[in-house]
C-alpha positions, 0 to 999 in steps of 0.5 A, a space after each residue: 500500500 502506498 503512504 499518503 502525504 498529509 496535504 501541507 507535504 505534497 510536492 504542489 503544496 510545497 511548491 506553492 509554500 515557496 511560492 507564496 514565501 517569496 512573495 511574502 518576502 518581496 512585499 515585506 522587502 518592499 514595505 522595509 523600503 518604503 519605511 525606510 525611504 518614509 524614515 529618510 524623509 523624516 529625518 530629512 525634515 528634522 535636519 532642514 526645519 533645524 537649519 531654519 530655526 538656527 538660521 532664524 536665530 543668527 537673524 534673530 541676534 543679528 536684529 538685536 545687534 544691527 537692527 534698526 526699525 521695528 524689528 530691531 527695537 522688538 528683538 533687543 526688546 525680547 533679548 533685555 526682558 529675558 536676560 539670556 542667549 537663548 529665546 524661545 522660537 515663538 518669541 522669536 516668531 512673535 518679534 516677526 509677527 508684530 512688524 510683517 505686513 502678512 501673518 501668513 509667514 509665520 503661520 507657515 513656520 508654526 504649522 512646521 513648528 507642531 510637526 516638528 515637535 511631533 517628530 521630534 518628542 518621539 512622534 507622542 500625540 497626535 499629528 495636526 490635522 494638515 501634517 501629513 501633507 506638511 510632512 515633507 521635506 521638499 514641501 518644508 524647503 518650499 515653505 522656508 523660501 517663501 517665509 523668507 520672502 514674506 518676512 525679508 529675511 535676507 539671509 534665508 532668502 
């Protein structure tokens, strides 16, 4: 009498096995891909958003020292009442807001700014709601050029 193969051990299903492992495996491969190119991209925007912010900051010191005008007096004004080097973005954002002609820049960078900190603290909370479409760095490239344009940030520009 001729042994029967349980069903899983015959040379089709093998077959088959293989042929569904290979599968699995390209698509896990693929999805490793794109996780890690999803990974690039956030990390890309980290750097870039951090470049801006220490580019905003020389500006922001460069206003104190040379400035002259509305800003100028606005920036020495945020550097005496906190009596340190290091000013929070937001007032340093805040000195742009109070003299730029449109609020449209600084909104820009405060949408940047959330998703950042989203990236940044471990990616807790939740994401604001346009994030996903911000969430990008040529996007965020973009968005810096025309903020440096809006508000007449030289330097940036």
């Amino acid at each position: 009498m001729k042994r029967q193969l349980r069903p899983e051990f015959r040379p089709r299903a093998i077959r088959q096995f293989f042929v569904d492992t290979r599968s699995l495996i390209a698509r896990h491969t693929e999805a490793q891909k794109a996780g890690s190119t999803k990974e690039l991209a956030r990390q890309s925007y980290l750097a870039l958003f951090a470049s801006f912010e220490g580019t905003l900051r020389r500006e922001f010191d460069h206003q104190v020292h040379n400035g002259e005008g509305a800003l100028g007096d606005r920036c020495r004004a945020v550097r005496q009442r906190y009596q340190t080097d290091w000013i929070k973005l937001d007032e340093i954002l805040d000195c742009w807001r109070a003299v730029a002609d449109s609020g449209t820049g600084i909104q820009l960078v405060t949408n940047h700014q959330a998703i950042r900190d989203w990236l940044a603290h471990g990616r807790a909370g939740t994401l604001p709601d346009n994030g996903k479409t911000l969430l990008d760095p040529l996007r965020l490239f973009e968005d810096v050029v025309r903020v440096a344009s809006l508000l007449r940030i030289p330097s940036l520009g």
